[in-house]
N, CA, C and O atoms as a Tripos MOL2 file, in Angstrom:
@<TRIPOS>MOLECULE
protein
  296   295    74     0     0
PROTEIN
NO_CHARGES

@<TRIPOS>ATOM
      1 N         -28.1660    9.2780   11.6300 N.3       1 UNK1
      2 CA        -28.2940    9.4550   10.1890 C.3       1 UNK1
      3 C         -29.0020    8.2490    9.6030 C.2       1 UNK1
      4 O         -28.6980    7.1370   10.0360 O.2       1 UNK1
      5 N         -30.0460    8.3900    8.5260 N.am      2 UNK2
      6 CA        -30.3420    7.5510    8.0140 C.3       2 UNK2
      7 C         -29.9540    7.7270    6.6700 C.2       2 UNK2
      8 O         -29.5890    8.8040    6.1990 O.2       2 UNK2
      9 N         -30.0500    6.4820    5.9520 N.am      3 UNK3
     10 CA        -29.6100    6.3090    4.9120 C.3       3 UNK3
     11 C         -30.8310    6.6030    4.0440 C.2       3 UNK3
     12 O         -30.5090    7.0430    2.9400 O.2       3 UNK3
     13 N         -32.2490    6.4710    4.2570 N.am      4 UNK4
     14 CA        -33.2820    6.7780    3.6840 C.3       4 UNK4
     15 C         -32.9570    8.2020    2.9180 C.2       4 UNK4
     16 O         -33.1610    8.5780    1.7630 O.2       4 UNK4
     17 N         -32.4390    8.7460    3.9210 N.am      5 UNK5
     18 CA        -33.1080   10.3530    4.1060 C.3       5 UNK5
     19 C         -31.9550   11.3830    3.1980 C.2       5 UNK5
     20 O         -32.0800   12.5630    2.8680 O.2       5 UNK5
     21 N         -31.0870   10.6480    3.0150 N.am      6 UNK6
     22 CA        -29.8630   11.4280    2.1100 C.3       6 UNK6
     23 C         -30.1730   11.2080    0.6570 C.2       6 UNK6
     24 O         -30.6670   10.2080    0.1360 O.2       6 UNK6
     25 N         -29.8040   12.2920    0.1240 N.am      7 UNK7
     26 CA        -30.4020   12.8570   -1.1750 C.3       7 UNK7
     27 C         -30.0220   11.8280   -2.2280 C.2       7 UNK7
     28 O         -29.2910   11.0100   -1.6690 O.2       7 UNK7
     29 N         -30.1730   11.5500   -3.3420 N.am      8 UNK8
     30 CA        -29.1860   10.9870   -4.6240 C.3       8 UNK8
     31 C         -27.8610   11.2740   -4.6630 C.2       8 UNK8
     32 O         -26.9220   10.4780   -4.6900 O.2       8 UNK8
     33 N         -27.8280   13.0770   -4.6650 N.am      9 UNK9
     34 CA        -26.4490   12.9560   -5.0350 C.3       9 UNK9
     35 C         -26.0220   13.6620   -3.4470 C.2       9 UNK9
     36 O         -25.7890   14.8710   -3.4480 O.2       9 UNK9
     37 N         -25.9650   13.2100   -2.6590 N.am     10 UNK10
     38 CA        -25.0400   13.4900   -1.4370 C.3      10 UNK10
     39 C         -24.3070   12.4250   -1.3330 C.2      10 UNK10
     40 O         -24.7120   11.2800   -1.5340 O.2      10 UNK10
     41 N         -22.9180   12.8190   -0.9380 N.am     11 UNK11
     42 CA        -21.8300   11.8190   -0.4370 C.3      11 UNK11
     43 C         -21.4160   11.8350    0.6650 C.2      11 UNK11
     44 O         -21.2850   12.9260    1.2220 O.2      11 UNK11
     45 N         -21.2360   11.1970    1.0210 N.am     12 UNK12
     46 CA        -20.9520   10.5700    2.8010 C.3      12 UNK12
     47 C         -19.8640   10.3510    3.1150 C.2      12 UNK12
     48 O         -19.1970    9.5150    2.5060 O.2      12 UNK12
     49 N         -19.2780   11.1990    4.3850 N.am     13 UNK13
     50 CA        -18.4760   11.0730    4.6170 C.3      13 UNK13
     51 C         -17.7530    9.3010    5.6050 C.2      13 UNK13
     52 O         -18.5030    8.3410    5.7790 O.2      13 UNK13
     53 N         -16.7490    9.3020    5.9230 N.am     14 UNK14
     54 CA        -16.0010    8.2130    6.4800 C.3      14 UNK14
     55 C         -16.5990    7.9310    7.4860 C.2      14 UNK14
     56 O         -17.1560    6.8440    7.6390 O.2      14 UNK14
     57 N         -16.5840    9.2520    8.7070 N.am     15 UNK15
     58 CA        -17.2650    9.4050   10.1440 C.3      15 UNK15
     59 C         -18.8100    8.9570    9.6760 C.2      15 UNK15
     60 O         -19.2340    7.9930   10.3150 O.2      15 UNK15
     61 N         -19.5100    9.3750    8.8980 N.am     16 UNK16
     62 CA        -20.7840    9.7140    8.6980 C.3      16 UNK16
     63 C         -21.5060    8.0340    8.5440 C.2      16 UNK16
     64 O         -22.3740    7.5200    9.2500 O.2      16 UNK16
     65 N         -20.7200    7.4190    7.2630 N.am     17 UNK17
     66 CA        -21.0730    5.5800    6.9960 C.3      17 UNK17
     67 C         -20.0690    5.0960    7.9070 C.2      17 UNK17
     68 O         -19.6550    4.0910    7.3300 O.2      17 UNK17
     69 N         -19.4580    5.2030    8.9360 N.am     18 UNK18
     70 CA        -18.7580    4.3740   10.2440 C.3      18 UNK18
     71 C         -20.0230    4.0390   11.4840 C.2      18 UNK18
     72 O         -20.3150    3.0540   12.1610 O.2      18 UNK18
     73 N         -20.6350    5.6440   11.3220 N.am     19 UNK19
     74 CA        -21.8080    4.9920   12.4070 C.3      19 UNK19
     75 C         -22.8790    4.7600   11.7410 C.2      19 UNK19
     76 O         -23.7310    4.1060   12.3430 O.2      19 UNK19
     77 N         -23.1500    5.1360   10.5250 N.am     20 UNK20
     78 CA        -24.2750    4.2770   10.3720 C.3      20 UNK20
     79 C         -24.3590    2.7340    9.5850 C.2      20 UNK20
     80 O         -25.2660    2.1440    8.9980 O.2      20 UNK20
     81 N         -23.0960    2.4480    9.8570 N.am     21 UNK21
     82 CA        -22.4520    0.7580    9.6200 C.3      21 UNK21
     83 C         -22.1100    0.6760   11.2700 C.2      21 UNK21
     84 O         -22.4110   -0.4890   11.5330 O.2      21 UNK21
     85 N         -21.7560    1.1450   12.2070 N.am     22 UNK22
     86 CA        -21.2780    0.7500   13.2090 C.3      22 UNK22
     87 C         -20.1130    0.1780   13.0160 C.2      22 UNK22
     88 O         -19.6930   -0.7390   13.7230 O.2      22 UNK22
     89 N         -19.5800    0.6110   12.1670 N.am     23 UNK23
     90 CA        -17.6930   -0.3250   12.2840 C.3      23 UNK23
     91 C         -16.9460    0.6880   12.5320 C.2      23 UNK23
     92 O         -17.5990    1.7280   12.4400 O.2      23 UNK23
     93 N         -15.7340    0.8740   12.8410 N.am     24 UNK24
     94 CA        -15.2420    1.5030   12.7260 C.3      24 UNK24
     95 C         -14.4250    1.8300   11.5260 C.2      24 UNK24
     96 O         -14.4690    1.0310   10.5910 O.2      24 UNK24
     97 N         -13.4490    3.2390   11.3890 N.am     25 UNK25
     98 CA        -13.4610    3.9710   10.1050 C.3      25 UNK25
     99 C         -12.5100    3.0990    9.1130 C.2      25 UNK25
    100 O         -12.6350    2.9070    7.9040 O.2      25 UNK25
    101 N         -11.4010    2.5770   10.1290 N.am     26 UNK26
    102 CA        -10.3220    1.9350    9.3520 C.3      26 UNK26
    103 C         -10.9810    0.8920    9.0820 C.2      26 UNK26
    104 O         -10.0600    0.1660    8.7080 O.2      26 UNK26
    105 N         -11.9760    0.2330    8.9890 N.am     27 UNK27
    106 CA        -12.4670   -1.0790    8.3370 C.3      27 UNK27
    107 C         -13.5420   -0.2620    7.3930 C.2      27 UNK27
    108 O         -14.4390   -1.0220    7.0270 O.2      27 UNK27
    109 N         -13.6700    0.8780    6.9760 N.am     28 UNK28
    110 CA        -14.3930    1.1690    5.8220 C.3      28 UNK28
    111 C         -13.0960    1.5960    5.0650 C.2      28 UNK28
    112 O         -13.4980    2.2010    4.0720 O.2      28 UNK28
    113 N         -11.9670    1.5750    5.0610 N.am     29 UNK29
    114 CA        -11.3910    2.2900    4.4540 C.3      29 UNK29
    115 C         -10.3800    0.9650    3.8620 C.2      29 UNK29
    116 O          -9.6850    0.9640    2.8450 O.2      29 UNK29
    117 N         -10.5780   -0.1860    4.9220 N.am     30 UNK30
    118 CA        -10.1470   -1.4220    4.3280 C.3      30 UNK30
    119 C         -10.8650   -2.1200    3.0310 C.2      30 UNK30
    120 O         -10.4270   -2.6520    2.0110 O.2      30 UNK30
    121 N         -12.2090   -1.8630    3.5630 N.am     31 UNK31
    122 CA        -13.1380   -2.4230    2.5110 C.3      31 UNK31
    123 C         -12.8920   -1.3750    0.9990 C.2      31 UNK31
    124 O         -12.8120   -1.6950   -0.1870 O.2      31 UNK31
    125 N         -12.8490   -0.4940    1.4550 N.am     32 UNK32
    126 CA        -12.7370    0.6130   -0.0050 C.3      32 UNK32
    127 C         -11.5820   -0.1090   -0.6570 C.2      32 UNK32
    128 O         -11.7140   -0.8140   -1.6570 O.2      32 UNK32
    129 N         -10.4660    0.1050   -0.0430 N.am     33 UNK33
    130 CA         -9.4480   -0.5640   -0.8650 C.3      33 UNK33
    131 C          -8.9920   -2.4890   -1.2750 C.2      33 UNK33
    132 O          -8.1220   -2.9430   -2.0180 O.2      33 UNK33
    133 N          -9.8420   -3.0630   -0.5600 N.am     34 UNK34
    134 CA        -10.5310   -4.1170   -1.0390 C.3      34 UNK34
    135 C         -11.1830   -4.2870   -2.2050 C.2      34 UNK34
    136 O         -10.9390   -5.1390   -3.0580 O.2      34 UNK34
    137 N         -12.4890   -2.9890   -2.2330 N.am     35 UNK35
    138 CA        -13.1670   -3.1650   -3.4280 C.3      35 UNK35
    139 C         -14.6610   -3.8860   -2.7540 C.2      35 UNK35
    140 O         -15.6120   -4.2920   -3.4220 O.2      35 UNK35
    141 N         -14.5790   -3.8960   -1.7690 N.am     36 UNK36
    142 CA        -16.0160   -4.2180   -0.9120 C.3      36 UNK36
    143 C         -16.8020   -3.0580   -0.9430 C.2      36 UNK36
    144 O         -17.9440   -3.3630   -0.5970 O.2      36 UNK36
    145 N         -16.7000   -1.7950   -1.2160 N.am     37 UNK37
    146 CA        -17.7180   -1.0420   -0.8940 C.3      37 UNK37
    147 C         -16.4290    0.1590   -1.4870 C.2      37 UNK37
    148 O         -15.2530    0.2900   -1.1470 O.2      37 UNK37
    149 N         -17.3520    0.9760   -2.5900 N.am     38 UNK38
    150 CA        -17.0050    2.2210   -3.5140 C.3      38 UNK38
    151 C         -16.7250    3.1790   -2.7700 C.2      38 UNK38
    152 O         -17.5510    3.4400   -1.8960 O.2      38 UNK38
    153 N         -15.5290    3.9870   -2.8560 N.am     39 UNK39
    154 CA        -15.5160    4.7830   -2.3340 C.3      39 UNK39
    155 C         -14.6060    5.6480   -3.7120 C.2      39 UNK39
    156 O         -13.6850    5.2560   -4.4280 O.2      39 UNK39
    157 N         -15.2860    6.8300   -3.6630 N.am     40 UNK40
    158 CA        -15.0630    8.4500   -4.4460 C.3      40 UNK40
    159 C         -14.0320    9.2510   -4.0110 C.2      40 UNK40
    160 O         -14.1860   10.0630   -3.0990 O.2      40 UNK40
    161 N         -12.9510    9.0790   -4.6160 N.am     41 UNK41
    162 CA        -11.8150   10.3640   -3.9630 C.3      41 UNK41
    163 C         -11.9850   11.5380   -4.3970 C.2      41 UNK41
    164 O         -12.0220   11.7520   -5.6090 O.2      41 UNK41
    165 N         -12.1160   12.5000   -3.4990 N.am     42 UNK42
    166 CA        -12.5880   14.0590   -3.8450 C.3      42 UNK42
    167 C         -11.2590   14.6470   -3.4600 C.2      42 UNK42
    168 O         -10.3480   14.0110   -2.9300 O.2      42 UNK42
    169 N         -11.2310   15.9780   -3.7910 N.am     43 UNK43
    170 CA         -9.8370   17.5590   -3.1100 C.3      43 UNK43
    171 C          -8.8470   16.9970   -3.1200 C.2      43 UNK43
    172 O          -8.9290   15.7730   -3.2210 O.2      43 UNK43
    173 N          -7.5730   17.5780   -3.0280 N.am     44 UNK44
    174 CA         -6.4440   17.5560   -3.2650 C.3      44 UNK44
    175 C          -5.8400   16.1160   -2.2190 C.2      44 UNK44
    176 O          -5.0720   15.2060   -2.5300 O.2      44 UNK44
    177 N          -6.3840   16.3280   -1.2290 N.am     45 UNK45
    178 CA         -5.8970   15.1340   -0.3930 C.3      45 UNK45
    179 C          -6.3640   13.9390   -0.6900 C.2      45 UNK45
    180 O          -5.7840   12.9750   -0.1890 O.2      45 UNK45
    181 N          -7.5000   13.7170   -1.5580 N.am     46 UNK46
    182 CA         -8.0140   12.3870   -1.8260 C.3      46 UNK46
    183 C          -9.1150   11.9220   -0.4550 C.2      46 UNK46
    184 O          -9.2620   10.7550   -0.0910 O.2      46 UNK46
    185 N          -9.7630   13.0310    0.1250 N.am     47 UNK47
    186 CA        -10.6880   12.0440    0.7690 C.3      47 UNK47
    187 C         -11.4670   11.2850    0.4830 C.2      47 UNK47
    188 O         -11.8130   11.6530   -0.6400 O.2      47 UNK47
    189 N         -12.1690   10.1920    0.7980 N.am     48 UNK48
    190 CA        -13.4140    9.3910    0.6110 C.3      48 UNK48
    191 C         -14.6100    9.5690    1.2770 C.2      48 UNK48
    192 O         -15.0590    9.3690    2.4050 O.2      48 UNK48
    193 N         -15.0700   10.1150   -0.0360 N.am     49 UNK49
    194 CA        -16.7610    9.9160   -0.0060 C.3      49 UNK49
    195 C         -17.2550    8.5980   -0.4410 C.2      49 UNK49
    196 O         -16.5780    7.8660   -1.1640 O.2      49 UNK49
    197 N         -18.7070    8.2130    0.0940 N.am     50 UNK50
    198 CA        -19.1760    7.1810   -0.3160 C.3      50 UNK50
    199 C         -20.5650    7.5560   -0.6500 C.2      50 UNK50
    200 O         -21.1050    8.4060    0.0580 O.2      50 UNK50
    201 N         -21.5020    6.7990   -2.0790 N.am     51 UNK51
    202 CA        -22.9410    7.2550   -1.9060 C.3      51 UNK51
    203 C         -23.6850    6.3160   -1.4840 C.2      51 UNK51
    204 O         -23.3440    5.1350   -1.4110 O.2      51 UNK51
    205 N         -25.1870    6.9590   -1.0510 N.am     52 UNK52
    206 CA        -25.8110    6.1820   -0.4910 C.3      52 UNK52
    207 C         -26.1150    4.9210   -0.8970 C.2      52 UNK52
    208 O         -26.1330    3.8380   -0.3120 O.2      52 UNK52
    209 N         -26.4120    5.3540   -2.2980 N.am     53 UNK53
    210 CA        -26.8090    3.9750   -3.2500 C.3      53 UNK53
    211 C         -25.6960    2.3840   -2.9320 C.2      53 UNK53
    212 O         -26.0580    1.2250   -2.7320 O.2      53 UNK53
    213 N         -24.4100    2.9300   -2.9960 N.am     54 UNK54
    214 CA        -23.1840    1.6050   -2.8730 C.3      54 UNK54
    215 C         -23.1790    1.1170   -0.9410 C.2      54 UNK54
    216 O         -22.6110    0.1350   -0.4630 O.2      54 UNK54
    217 N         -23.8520    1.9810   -0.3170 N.am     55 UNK55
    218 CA        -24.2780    1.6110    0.9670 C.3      55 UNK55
    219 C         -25.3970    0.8140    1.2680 C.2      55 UNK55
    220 O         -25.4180   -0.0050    2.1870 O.2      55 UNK55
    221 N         -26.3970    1.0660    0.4430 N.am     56 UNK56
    222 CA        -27.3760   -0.4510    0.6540 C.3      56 UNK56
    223 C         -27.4740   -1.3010   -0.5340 C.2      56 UNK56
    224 O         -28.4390   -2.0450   -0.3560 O.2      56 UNK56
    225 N         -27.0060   -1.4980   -1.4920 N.am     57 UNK57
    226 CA        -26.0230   -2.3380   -2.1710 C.3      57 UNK57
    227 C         -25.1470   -3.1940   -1.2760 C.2      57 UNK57
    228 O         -25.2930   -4.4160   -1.2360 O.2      57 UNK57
    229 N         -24.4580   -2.7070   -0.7310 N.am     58 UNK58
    230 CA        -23.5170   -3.2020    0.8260 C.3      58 UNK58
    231 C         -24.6750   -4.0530    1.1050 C.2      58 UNK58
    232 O         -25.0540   -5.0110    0.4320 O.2      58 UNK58
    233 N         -25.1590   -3.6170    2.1130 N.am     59 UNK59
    234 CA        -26.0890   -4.0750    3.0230 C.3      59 UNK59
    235 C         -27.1330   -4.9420    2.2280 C.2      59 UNK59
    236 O         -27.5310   -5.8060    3.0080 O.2      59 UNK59
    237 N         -27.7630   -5.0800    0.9660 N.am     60 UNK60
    238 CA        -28.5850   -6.0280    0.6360 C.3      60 UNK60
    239 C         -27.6300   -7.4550    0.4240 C.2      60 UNK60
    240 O         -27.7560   -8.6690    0.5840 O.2      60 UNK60
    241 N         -26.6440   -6.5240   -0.0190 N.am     61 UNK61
    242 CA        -25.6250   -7.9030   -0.4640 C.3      61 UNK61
    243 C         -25.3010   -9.1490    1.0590 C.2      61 UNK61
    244 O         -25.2860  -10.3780    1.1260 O.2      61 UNK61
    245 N         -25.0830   -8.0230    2.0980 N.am     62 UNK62
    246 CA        -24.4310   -9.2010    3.1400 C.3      62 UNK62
    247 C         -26.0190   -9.2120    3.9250 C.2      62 UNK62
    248 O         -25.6010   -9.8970    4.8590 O.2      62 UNK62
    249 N         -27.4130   -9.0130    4.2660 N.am     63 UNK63
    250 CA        -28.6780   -9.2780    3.8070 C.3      63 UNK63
    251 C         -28.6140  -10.8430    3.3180 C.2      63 UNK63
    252 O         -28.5500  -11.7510    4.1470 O.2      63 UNK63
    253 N         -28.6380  -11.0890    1.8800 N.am     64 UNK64
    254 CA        -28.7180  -11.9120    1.2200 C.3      64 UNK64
    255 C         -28.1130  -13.0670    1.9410 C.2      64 UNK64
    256 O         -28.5540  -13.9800    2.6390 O.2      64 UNK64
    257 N         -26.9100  -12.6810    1.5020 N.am     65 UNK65
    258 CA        -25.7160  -14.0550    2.3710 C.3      65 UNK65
    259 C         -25.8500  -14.5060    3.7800 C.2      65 UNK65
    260 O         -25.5230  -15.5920    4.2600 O.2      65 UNK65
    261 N         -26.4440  -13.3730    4.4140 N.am     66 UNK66
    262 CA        -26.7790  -14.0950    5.7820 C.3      66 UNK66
    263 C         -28.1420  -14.6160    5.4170 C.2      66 UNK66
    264 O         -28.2380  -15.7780    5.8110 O.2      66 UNK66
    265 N         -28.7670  -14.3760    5.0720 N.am     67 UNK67
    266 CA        -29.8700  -15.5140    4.7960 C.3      67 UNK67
    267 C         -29.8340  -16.9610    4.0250 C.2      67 UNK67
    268 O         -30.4790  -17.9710    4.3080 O.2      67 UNK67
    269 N         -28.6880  -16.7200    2.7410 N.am     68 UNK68
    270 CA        -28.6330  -17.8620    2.4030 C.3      68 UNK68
    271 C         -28.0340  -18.9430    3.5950 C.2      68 UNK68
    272 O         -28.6120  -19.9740    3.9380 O.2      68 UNK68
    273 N         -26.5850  -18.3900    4.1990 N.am     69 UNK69
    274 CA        -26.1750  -18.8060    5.3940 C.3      69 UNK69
    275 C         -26.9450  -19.5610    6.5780 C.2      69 UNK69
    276 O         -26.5920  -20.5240    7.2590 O.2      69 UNK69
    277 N         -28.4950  -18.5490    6.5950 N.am     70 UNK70
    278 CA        -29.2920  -19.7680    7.4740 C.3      70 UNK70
    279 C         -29.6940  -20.7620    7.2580 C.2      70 UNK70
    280 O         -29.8410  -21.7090    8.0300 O.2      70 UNK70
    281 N         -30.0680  -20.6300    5.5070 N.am     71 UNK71
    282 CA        -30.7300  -21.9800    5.2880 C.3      71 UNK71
    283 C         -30.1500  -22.8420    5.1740 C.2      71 UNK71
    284 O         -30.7370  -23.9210    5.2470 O.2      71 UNK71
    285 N         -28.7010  -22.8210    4.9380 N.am     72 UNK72
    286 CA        -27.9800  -23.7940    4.5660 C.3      72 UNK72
    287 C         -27.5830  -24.8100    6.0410 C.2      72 UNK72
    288 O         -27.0770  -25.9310    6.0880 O.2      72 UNK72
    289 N         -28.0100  -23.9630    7.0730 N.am     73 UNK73
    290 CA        -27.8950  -24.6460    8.0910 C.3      73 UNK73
    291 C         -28.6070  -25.3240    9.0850 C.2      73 UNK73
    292 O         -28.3570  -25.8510   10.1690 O.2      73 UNK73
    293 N         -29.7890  -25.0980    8.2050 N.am     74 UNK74
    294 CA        -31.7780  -26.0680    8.4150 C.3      74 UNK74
    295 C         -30.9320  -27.5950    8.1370 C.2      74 UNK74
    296 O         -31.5580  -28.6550    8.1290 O.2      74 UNK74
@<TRIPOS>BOND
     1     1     2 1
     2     2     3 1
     3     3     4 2
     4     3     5 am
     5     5     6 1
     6     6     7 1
     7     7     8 2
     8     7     9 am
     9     9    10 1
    10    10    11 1
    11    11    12 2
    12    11    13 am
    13    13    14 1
    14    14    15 1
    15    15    16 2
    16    15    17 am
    17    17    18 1
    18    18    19 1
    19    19    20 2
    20    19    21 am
    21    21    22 1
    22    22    23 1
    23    23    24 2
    24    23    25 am
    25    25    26 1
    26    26    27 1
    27    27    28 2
    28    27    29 am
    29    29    30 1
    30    30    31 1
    31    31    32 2
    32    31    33 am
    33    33    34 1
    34    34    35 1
    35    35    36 2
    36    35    37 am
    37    37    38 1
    38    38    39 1
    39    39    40 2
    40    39    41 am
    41    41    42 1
    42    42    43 1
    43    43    44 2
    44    43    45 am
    45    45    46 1
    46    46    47 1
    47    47    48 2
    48    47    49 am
    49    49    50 1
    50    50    51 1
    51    51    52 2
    52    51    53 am
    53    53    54 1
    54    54    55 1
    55    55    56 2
    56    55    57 am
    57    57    58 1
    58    58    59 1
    59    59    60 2
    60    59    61 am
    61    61    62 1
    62    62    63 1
    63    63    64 2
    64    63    65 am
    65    65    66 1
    66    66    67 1
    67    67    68 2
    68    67    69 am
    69    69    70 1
    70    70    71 1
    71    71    72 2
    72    71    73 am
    73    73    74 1
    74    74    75 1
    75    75    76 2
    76    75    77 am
    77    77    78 1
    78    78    79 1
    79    79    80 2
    80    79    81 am
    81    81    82 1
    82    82    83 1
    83    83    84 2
    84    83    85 am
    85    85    86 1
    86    86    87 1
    87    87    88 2
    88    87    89 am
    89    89    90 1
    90    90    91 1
    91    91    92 2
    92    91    93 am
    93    93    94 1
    94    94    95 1
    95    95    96 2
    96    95    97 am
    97    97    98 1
    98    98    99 1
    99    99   100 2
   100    99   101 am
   101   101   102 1
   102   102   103 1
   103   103   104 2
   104   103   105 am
   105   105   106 1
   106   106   107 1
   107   107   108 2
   108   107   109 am
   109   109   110 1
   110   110   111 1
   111   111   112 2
   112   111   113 am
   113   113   114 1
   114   114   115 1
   115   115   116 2
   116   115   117 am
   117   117   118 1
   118   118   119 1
   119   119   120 2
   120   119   121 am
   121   121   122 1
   122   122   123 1
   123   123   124 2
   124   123   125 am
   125   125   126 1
   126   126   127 1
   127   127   128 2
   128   127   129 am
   129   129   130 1
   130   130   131 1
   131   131   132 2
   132   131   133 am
   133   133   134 1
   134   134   135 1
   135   135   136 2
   136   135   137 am
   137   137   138 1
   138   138   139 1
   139   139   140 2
   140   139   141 am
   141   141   142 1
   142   142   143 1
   143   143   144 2
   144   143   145 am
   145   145   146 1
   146   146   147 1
   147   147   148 2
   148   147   149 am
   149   149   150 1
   150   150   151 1
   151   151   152 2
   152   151   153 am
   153   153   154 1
   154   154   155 1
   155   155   156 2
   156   155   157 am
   157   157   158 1
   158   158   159 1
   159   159   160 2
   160   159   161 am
   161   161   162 1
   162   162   163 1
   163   163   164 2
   164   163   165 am
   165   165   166 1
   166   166   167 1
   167   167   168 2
   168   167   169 am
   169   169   170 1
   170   170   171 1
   171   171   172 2
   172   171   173 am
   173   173   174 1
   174   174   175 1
   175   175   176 2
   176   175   177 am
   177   177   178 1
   178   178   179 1
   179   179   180 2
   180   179   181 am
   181   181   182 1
   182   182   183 1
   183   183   184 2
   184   183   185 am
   185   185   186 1
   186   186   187 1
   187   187   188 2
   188   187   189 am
   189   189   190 1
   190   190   191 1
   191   191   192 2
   192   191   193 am
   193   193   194 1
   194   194   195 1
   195   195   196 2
   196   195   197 am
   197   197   198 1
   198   198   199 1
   199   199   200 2
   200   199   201 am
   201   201   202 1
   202   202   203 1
   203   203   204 2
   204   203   205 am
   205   205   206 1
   206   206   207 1
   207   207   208 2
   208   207   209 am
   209   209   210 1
   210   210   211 1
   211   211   212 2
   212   211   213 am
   213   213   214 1
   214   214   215 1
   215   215   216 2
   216   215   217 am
   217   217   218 1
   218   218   219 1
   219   219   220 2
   220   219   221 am
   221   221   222 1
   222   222   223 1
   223   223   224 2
   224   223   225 am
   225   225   226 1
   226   226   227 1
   227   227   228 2
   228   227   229 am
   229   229   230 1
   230   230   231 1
   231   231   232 2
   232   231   233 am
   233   233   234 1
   234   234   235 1
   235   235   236 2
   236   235   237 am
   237   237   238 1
   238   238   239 1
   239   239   240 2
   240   239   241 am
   241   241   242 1
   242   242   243 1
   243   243   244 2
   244   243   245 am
   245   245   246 1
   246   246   247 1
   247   247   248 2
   248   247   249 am
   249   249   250 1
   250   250   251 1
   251   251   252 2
   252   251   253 am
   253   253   254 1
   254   254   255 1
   255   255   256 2
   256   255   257 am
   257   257   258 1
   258   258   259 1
   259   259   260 2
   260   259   261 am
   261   261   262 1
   262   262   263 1
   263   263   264 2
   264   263   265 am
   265   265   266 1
   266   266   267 1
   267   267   268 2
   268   267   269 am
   269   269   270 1
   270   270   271 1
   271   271   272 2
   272   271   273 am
   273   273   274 1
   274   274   275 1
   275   275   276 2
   276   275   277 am
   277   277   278 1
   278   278   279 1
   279   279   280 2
   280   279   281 am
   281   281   282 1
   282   282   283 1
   283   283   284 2
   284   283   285 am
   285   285   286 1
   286   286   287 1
   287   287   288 2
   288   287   289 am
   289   289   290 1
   290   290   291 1
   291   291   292 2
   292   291   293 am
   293   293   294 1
   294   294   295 1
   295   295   296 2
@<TRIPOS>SUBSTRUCTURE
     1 UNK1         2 RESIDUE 1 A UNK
     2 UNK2         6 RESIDUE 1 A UNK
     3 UNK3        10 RESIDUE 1 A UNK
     4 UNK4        14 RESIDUE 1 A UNK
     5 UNK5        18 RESIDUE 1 A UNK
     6 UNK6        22 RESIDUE 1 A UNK
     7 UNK7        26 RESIDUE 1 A UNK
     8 UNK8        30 RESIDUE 1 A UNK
     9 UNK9        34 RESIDUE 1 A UNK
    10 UNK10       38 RESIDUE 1 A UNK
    11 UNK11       42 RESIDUE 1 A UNK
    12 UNK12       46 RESIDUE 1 A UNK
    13 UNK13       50 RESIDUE 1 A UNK
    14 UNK14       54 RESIDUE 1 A UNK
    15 UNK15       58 RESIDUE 1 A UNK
    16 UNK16       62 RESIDUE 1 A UNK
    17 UNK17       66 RESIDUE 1 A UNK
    18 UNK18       70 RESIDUE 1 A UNK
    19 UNK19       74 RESIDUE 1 A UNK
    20 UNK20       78 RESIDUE 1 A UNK
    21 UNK21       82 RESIDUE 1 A UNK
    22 UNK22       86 RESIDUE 1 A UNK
    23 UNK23       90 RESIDUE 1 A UNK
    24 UNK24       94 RESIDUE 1 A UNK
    25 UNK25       98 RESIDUE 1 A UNK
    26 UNK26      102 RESIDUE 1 A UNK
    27 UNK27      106 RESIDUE 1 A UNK
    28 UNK28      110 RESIDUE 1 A UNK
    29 UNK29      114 RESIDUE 1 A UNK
    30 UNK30      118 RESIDUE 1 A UNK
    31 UNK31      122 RESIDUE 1 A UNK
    32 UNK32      126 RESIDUE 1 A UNK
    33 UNK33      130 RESIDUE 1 A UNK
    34 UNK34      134 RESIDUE 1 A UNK
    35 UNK35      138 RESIDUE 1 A UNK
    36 UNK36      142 RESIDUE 1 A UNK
    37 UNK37      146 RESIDUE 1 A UNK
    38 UNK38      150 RESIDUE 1 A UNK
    39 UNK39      154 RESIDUE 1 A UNK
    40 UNK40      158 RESIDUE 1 A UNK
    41 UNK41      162 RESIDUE 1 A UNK
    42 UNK42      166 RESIDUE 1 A UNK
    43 UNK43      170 RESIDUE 1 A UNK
    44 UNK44      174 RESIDUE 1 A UNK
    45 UNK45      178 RESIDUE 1 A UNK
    46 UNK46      182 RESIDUE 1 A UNK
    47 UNK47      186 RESIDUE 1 A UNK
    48 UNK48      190 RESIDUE 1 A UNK
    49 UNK49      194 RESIDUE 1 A UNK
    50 UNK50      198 RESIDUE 1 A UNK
    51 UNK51      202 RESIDUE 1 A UNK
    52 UNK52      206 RESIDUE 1 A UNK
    53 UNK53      210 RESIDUE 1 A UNK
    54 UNK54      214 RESIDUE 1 A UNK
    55 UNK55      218 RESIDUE 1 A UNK
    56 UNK56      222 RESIDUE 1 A UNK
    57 UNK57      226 RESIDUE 1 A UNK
    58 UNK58      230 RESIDUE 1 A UNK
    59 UNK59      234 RESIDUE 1 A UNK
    60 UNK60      238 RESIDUE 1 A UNK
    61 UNK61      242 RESIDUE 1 A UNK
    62 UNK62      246 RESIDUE 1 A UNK
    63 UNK63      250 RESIDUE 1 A UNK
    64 UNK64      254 RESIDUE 1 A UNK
    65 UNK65      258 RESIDUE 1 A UNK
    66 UNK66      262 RESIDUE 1 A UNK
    67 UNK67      266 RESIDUE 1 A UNK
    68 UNK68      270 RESIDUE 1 A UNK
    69 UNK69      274 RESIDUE 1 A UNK
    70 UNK70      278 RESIDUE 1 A UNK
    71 UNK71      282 RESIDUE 1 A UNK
    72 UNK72      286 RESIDUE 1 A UNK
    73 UNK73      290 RESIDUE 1 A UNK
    74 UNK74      294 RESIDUE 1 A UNK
């Protein structure tokens, strides 16, 4: 799955941003309830969706920090 390729309004499932973060599920579901990364409760059970947009948001954010991270260590 790429993240390019999913629409505006499609939401992503747990399984779906686990592999295309490569973490596993219970550390997206840590971060949700952290507040590291948005997650949408949908249906009666409350699953979590996530959109694409708060997924590379994610990713520019820790992006950034690992770069500042290098320089700081020139």
């Amino acid at each position: 799955m790429d993240i390019n390729s999913a629409s505006g309004n499609t939401m992503l499932t747990v399984r779906e941003v686990s592999q295309l973060l490569h973490v596993h599920s219970n550390t997206l579901r840590r971060w949700s309830d952290q507040g590291v990364l948005k997650a949408y409760r949908i249906g009666p059970r409350g699953d979590r969706r996530f959109k694409p947009e708060d997924i590379a948001v994610l990713l520019l954010e820790q992006t950034r920090e690992a770069a500042a991270g290098s320089r700081s260590m020139r």
